[in-house]
PLY file of the C-alpha trace (Angstrom):
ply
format ascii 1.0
element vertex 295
property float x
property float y
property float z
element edge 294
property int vertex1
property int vertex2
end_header
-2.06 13.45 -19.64
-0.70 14.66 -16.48
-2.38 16.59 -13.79
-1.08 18.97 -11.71
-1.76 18.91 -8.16
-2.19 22.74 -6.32
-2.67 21.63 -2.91
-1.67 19.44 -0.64
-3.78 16.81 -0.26
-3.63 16.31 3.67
-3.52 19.87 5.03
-4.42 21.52 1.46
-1.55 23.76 1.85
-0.24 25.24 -1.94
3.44 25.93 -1.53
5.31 22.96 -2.52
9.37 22.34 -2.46
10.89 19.93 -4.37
11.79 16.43 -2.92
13.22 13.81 -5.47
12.91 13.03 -9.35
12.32 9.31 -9.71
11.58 6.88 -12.65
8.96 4.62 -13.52
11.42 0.94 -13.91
8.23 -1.21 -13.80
6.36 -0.23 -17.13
6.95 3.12 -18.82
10.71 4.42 -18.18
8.83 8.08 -17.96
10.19 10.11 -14.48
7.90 11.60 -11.90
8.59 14.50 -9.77
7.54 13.95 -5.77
7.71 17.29 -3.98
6.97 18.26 -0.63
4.24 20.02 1.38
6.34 23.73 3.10
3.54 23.14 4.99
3.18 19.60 6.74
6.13 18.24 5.22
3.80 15.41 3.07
5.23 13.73 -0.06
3.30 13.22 -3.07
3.86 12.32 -6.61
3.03 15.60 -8.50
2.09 16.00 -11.62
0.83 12.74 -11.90
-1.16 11.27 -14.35
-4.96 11.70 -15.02
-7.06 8.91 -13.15
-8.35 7.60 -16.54
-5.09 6.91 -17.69
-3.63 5.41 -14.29
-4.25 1.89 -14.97
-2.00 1.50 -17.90
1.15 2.04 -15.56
-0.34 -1.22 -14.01
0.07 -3.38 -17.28
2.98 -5.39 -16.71
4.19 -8.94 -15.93
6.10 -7.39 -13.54
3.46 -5.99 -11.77
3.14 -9.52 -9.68
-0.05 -8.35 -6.91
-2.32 -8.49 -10.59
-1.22 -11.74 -11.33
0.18 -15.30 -9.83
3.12 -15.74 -12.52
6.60 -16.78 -11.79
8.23 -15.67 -14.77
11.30 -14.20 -12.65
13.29 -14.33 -9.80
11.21 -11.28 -7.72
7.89 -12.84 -8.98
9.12 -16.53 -7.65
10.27 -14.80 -3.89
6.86 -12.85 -3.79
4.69 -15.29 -3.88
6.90 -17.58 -1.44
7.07 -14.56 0.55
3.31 -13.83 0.26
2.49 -17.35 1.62
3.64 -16.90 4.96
2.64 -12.48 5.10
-1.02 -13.94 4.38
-1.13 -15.60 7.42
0.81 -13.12 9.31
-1.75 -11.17 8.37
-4.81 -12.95 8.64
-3.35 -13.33 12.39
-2.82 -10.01 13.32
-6.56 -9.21 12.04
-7.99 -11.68 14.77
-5.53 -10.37 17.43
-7.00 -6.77 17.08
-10.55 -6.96 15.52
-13.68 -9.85 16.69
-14.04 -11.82 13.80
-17.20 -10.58 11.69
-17.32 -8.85 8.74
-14.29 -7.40 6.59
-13.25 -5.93 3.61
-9.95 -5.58 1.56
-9.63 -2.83 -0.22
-7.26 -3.67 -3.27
-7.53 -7.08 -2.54
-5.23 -8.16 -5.42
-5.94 -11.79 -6.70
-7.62 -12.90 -3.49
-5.13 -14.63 -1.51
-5.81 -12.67 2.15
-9.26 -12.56 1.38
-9.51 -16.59 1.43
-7.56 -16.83 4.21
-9.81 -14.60 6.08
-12.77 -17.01 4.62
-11.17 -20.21 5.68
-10.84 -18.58 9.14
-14.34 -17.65 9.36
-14.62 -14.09 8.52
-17.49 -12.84 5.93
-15.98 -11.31 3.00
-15.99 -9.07 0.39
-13.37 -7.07 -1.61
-12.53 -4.84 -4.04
-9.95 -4.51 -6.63
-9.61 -2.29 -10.01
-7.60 -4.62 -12.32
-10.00 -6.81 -13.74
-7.90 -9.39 -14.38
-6.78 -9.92 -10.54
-10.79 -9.11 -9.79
-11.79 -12.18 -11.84
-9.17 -14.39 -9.94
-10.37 -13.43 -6.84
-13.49 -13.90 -7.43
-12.83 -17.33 -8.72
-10.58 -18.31 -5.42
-13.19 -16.85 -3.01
-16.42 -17.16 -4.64
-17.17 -13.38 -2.33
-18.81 -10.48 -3.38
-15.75 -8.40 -5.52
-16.12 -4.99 -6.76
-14.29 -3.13 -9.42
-14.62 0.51 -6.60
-15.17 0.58 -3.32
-17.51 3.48 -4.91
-19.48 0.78 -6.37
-19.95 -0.88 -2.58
-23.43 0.11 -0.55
-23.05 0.69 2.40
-26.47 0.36 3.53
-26.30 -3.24 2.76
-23.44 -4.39 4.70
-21.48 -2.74 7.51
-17.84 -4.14 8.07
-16.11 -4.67 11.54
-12.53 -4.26 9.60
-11.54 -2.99 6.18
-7.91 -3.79 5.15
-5.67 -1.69 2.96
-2.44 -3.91 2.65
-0.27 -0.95 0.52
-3.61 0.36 -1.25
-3.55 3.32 0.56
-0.49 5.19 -1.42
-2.08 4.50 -5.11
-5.37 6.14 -4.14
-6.44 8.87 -6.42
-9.40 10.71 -3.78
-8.44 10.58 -0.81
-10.87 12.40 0.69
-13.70 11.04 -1.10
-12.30 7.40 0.07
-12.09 8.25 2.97
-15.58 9.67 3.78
-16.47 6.11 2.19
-14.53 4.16 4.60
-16.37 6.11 7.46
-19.84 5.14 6.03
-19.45 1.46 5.85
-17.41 0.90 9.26
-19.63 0.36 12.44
-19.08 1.86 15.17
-15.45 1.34 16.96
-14.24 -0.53 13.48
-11.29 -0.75 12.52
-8.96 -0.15 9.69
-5.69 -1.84 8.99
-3.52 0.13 6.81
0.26 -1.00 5.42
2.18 1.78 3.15
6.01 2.03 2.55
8.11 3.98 4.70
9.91 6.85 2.89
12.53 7.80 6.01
13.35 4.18 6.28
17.38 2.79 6.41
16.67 1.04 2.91
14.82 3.98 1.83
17.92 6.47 2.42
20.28 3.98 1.36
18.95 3.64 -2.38
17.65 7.38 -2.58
16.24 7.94 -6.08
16.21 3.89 -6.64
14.68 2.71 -4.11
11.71 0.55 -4.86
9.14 2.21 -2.27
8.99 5.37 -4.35
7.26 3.16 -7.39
6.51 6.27 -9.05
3.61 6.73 -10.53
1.59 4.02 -8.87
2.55 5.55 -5.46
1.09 8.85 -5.56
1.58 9.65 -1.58
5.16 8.88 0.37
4.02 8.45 4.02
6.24 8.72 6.95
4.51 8.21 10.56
3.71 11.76 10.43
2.00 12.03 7.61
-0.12 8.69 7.98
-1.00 9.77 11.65
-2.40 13.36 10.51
-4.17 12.40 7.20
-5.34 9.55 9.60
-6.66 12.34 12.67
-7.91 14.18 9.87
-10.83 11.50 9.47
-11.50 11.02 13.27
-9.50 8.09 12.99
-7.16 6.97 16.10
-4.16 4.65 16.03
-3.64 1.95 18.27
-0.68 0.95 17.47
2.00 0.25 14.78
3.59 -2.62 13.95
6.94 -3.69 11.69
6.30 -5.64 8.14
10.17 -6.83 8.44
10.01 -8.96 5.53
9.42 -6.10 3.29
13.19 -4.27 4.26
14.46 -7.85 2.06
12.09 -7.73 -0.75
12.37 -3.96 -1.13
15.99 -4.15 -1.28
15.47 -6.88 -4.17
13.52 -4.88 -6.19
15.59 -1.46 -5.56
18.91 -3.64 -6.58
16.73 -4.29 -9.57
16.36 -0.76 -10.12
19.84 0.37 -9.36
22.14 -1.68 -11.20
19.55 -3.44 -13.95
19.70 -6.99 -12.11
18.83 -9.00 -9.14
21.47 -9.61 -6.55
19.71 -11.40 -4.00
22.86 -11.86 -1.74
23.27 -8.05 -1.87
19.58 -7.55 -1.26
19.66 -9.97 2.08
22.10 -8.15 3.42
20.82 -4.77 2.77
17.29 -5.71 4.31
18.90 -7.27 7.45
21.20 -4.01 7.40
17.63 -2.15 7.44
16.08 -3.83 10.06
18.97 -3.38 12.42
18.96 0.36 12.05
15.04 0.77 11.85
14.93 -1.09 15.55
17.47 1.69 16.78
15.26 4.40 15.37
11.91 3.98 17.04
10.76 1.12 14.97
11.61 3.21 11.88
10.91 -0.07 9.36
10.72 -0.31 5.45
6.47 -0.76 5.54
4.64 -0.20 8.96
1.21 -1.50 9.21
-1.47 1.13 11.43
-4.29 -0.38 13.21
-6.53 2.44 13.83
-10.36 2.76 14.99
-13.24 4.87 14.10
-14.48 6.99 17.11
0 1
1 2
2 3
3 4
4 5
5 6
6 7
7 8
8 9
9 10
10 11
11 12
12 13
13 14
14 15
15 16
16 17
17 18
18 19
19 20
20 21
21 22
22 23
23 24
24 25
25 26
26 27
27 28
28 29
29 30
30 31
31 32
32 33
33 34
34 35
35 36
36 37
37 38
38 39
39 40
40 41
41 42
42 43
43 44
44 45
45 46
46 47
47 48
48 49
49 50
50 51
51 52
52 53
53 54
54 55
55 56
56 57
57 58
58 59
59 60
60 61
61 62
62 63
63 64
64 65
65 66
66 67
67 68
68 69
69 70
70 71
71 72
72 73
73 74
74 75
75 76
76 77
77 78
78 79
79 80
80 81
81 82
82 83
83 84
84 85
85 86
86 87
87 88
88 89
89 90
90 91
91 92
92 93
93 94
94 95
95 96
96 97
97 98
98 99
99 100
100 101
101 102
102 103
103 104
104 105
105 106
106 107
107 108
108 109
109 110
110 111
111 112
112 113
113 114
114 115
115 116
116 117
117 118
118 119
119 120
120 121
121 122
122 123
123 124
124 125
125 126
126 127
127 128
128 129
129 130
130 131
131 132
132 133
133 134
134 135
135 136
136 137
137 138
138 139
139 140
140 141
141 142
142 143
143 144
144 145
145 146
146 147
147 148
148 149
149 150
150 151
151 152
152 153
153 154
154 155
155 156
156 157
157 158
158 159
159 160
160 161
161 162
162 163
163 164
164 165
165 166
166 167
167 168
168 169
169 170
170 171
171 172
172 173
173 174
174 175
175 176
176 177
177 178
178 179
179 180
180 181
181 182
182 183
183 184
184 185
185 186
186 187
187 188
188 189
189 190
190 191
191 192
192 193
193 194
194 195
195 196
196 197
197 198
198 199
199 200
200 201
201 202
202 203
203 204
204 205
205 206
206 207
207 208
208 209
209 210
210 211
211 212
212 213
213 214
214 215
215 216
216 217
217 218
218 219
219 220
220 221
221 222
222 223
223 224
224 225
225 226
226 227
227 228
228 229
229 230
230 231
231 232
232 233
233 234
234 235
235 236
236 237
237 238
238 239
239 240
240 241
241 242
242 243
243 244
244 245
245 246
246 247
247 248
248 249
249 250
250 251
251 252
252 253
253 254
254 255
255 256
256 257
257 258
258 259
259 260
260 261
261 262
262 263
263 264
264 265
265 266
266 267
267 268
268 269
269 270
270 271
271 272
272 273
273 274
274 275
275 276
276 277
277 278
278 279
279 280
280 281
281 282
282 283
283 284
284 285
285 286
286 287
287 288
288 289
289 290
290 291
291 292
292 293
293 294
């Protein structure tokens, strides 16, 4: 069942223009309509399907952040890939946030998460797919919930929650959102990583182009967007920073999509090609990670 969205959900405008028809290549074949806001010019995947039936676009071997296979080329380069983007990122939460306690929202089998252990931080996550939730748990031995809904905020405050690309498959955002605010402290921080739709990769596959990952993505963020659904919350960025090894796997996976194969030679190329541009245009990169704190 699919539901039909009537206003936008960052400015709750209602008049809508269409933006792109896209298809699902990961699990169902089905094609999605993304339209945009007349309003504020936001991208979202609408209709989309009901949140009870949302997880089942999830169930595939494909889908590699719910398991630790490498049944295929993209699987084997993502986890490679993730190896060293765990401790990028396990970095770049030190550099901007005392070490205390943190969450990660959609924390996937657990990887970041026990990095963040081993480096002292106390933990906790949460994660839907029970599968990945039960791995997690089992690498980390933390605290993992099935909602962040589920997660009291009376019992434990968080210096940090992390939403490495969580943030676009989010069915309330509002009601997440007013979450996040009750279990931050004071002058916490968020750390939020979503695809960049205006990207060089993203305009040179168009309708193929892996970011889109309709209908897991719901939203399409641009800086604009994230910065005013992100103001909207009394949230303010600090600053923005590049994920350049996402330009190279998003290429892999939009080859994928394009012409029914890998072509990692192609898909090197076209990353690098990416980055080049994305430095000339303001730091205009495939996925940009926000650091922004709660005032």
């Amino acid at each position: 069942m699919l539901v039909d969205l009537q206003e936008c959900p960052i400015c709750k405008g209602k008049d809508f223009n269409p933006y792109k028809k896209c298809k699902d290549f990961t699990v169902s074949g089905e094609t999605f309509s993304i339209i945009t806001c007349k309003y504020c010019g936001f991208k979202f995947t609408n209709p989309r399907p009901d949140e009870s039936q949302l997880m089942k676009y999830y169930e595939s071997s494909q889908y590699i952040s719910h398991n630790n296979r490498s049944n295929s080329l993209i699987n084997f380069v993502y986890k490679n890939v993730r190896k060293v983007t765990v401790r990028q990122k396990a970095k770049l939460l030190a550099k901007f946030v005392k070490k205390g306690y943190m969450m990660d929202y959609g924390c996937g089998t657990g990887e970041f998460l026990k990095a963040c252990q081993d480096r002292g931080w106390h933990i906790d996550g949460v994660e839907p797919a029970q599968k990945a939730r039960e791995q997690a748990l089992q690498l980390t031995g933390a605290r993992i919930s099935g909602s962040i809904f589920d997660v009291d905020e009376n019992e434990q405050q968080y210096d940090a929650i992390t939403m490495w690309h969580v943030l676009e498959h989010i069915p309330q955002l509002d009601k997440t959102f007013m979450k996040i605010k009750q279990m931050l402290k004071r002058k916490g921080k968020i750390i939020i990583a979503v695809p960049n739709h205006t990207s060089p990769d993203a305009k040179m596959y168009d309708n193929f182009w892996a970011g889109y990952d309709v209908p897991r993505h719901l939203y399409h963020f641009d800086k604009n967007s994230l910065s005013g659904l992100l103001s909207k919350y009394n949230f303010e960025i600090e600053t923005i920073i590049p994920q350049k090894l996402d330009a190279y796997y998003v290429s892999l996976l939009s080859e994928k999509n394009k012409n029914n194969h890998t072509n990692m030679l192609k898909a090197i190329v076209n990353g690098y090609r990416s980055n080049q541009q994305a430095k000339k245009e303001k730091q205009n990169y495939s996925s940009l990670i926000y650091v922004a704190k709660y005032d």
